[in-house]
C-alpha positions in Angstrom: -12.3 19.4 15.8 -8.8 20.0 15.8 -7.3 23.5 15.2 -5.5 24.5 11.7 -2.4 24.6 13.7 -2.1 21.4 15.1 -3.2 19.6 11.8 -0.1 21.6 9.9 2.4 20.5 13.2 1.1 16.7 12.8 1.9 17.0 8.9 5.3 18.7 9.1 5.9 16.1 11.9 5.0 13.3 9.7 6.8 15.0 6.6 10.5 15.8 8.1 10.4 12.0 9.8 9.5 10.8 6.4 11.9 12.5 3.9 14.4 12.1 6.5 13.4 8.3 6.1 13.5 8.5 2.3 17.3 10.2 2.2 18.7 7.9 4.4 17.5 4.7 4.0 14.6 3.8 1.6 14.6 5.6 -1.5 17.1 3.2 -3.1 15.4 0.1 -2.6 12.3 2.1 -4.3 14.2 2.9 -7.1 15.4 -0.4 -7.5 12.5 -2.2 -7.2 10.5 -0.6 -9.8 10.1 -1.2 -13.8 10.5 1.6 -16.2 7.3 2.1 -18.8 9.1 1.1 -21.7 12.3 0.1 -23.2 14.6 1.9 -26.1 17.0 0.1 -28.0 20.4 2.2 -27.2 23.5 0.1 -28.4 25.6 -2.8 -28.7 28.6 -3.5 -27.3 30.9 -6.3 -26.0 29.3 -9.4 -23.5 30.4 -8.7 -19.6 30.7 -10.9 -16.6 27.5 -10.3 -14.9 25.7 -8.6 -18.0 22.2 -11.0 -18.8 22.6 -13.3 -20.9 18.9 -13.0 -22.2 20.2 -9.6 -23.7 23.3 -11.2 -25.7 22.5 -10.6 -29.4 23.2 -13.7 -31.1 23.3 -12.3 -34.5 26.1 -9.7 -34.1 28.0 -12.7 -32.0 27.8 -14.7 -35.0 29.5 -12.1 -37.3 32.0 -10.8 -34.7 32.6 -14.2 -33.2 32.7 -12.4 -29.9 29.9 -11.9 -27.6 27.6 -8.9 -27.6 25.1 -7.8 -25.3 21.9 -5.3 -26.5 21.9 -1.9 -24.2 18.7 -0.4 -23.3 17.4 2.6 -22.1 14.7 2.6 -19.7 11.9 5.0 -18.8 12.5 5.1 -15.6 9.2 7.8 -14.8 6.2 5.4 -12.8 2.8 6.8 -11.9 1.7 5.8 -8.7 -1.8 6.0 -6.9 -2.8 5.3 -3.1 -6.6 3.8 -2.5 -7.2 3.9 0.8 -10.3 3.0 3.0 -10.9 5.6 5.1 -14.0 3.9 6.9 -14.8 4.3 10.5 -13.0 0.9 11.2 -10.0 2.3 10.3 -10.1 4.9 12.9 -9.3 1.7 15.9 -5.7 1.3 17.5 -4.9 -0.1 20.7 -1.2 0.3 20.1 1.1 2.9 19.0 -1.1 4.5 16.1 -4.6 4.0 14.8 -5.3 1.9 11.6 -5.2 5.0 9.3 -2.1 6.7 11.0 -0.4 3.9 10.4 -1.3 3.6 6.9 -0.5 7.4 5.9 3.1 7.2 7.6 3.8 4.3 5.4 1.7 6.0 2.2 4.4 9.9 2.9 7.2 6.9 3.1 6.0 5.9 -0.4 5.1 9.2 -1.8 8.1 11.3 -1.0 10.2 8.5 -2.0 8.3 8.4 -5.6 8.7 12.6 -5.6 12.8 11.8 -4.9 12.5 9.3 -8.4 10.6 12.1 -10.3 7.6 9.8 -9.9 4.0 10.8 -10.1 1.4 10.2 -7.0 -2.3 10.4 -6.8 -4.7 9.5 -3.9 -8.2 7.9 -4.1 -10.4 7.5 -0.9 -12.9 5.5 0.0 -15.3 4.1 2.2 -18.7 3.0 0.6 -18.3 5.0 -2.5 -14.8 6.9 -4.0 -15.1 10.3 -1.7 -12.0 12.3 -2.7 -9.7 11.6 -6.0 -6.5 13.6 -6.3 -4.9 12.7 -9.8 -1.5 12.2 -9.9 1.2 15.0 -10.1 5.2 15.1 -9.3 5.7 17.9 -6.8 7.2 17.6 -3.5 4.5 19.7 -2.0 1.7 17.5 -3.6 2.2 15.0 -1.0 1.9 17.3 1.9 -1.8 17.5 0.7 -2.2 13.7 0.5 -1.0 13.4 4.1 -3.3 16.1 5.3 -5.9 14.4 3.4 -5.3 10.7 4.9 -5.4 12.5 8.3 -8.1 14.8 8.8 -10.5 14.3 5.7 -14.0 13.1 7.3 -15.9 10.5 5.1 -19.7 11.1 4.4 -20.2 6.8 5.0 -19.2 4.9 7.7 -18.9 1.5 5.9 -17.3 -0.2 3.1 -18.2 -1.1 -0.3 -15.2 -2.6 -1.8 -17.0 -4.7 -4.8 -18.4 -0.8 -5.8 -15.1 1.0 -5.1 -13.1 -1.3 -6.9 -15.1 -1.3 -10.1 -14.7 2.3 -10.1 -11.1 2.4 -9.5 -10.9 0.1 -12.5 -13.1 2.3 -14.7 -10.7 5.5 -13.4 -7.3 4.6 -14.7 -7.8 3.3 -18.4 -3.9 2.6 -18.0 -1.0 0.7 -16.2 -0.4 2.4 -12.9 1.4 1.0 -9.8 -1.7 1.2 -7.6 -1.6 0.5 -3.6 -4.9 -0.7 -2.1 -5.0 0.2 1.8 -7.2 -1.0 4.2 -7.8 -3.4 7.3 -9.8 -5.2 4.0 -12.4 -6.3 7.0 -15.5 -8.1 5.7 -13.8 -8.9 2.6 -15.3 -11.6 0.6 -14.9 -11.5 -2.8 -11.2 -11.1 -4.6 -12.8 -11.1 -8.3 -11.8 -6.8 -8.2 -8.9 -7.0 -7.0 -7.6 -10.1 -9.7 -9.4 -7.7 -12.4 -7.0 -5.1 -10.6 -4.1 -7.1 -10.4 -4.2 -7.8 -14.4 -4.1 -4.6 -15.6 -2.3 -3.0 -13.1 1.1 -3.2 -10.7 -1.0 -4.1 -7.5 -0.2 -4.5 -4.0 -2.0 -4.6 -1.1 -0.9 -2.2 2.1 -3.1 -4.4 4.8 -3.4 -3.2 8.4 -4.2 -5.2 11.6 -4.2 -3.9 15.6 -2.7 -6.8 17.8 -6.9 -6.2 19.5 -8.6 -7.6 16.3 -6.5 -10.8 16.8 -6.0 -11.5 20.6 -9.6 -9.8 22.3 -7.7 -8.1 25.6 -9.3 -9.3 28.8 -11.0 -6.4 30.3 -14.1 -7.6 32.1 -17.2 -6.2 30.6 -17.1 -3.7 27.7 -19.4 -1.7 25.9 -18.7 -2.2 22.2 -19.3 -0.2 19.3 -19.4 -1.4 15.4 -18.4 1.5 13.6 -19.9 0.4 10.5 -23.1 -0.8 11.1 -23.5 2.2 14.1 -24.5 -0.6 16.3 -24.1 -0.9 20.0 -23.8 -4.4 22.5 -22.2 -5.7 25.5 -19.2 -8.3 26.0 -17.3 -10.1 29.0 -14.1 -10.3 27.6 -12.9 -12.5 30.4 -15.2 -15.0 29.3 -13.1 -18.1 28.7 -16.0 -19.1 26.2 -15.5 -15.5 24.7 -12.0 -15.5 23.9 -12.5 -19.1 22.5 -15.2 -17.7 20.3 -13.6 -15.0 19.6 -10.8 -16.3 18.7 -11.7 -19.0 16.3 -13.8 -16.5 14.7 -10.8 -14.2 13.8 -8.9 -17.2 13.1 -10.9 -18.5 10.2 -11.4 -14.8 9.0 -7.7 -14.6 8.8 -7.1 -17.9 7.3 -9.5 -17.3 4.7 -8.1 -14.4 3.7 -4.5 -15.3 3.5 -5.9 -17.9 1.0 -8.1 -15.8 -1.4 -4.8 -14.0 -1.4 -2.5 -16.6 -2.6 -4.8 -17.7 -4.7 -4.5 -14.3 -7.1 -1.2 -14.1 -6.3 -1.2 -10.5 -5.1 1.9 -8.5 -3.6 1.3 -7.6 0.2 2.9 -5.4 2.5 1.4 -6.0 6.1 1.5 -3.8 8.5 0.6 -3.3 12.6 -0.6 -0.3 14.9 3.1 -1.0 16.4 6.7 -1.6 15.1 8.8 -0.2 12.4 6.6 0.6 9.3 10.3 1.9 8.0 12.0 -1.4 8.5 8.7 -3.0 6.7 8.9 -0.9 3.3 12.5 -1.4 3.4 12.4 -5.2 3.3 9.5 -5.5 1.2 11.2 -2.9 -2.0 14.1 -4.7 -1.4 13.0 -7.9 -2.0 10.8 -6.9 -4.6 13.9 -5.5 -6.4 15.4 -9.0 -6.0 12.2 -10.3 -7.7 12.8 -8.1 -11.1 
């Protein structure tokens, strides 16, 4: 168990790279590429080069015989809430970070870029069940919680229920929030929650993969543990038949997956146990602003 000291030096690590992250480079692209709430009528006043045309009022063009564009004002404050799986599966990384450090650098990214936009953030966990709910507040000092949460907080179950946990996600928030679904999303089979989600919400998916769950490395014999099922077996992973196996396996796992997922049509941000989660929020807002 790791001392109190070391868990508040890998939180204040984690927070000073990440609002030093948000100042610098990705807060903008966040607050460009999200919708207010609502819209207020403000004004009218003459048509601009660049203004959109779907905002021109036609009646007031008519009487003025010059073109004239609605103003709006928008409400800009979002609400937005982090359900991550916090199964023992996600405690696997062969590369620079496990599966769930991975995930809560890029959830602080999020967070203490929604605190910069006066933005609520609440957390859900889960693994076969919803284990820990913290609603969403606005404070700065909110998220340092939620990151100690996503790094030390030890689950009662080992596996994951998502057909349970996603029904009572649904039943939680009686009302539009921009809600981020985390997880490695392994054994996966039914997208009916997440489309439900995906309706009455602003849903993306955070999925995380370690370069070991798609290319097995060859290290002779290995003594294997399932995490989830708390089940124990042996493996050549220099079998030629192995890999092949393997392989294929993973491949149509994958495959499928990326399918269900086109076919609801749900936004994605994919990340790995290496690389530049930065770089990966940074492109994804940005092109999601593009998208508005």
């Amino acid at each position: 168990m790791l001392e109190i000291e070391e868990i508040l030096r890998k939180v204040k690590r984690l927070e000073v790279r990440s609002k030093k992250a948000v100042v610098e480079k990705l807060a903008g692209a966040y607050h460009s590429s999200f919708k207010g709430k609502g819209i207020e009528f403000l004004d009218v006043r003459p048509y601009q080069i660049g203004d959109d045309f779907r905002s021109i009022d036609w009646n007031i063009t008519a009487k003025t015989g010059e073109l004239h564009t609605r103003q709006y004002y928008e409400e800009r404050e979002q609400t937005l809430v982090f359900a991550v799986d916090v199964s023992k599966s996600m405690k696997f990384g062969t590369k620079e970070r496990l599966k769930s450090e991975t995930i809560a650098e890029a959830v602080a990214l999020i967070a203490f870029s929604a605190t910069f936009n006066s933005d609520r953030v609440g957390l859900l966990l889960f693994t076969e069940d919803v284990e820990l709910y913290l609603p969403p507040k606005k404070r700065a000092d909110y998220v340092l919680r939620l990151i100690r949460e996503l790094l030390y907080f030890e689950p009662k179950q080992a596996g994951t229920n998502f057909e349970n946990c996603l029904s009572k996600i649904s039943k939680l928030f009686p009302r539009k929030v921009n809600l981020f679904i985390c997880s490695d999303f392994i054994n996966l089979n039914d997208f009916k929650g997440l489309k439900i989600l995906s309706k009455k919400h602003d849903l993306t998916l955070i999925t995380v993969e370690d370069e070991a769950e798609k290319n097995l490395p060859k290290s002779g014999f290995i003594k294997y543990y399932d995490s989830e099922s708390s089940s124990f077996g042996f493996l050549n992973t220099s079998s030629k038949k192995v890999q092949k196996r393997f392989s294929a396996i993973r491949g149509r796992e994958r495959k499928s997956f990326e399918k269900s997922l086109k076919s609801v049509d749900l936004k994605r941000i994919e990340l790995k146990t290496e690389g530049d989660v930065l770089k990966t929020l940074e492109k994804y807002f940005s092109e999601r602003a593009v998208r508005r």
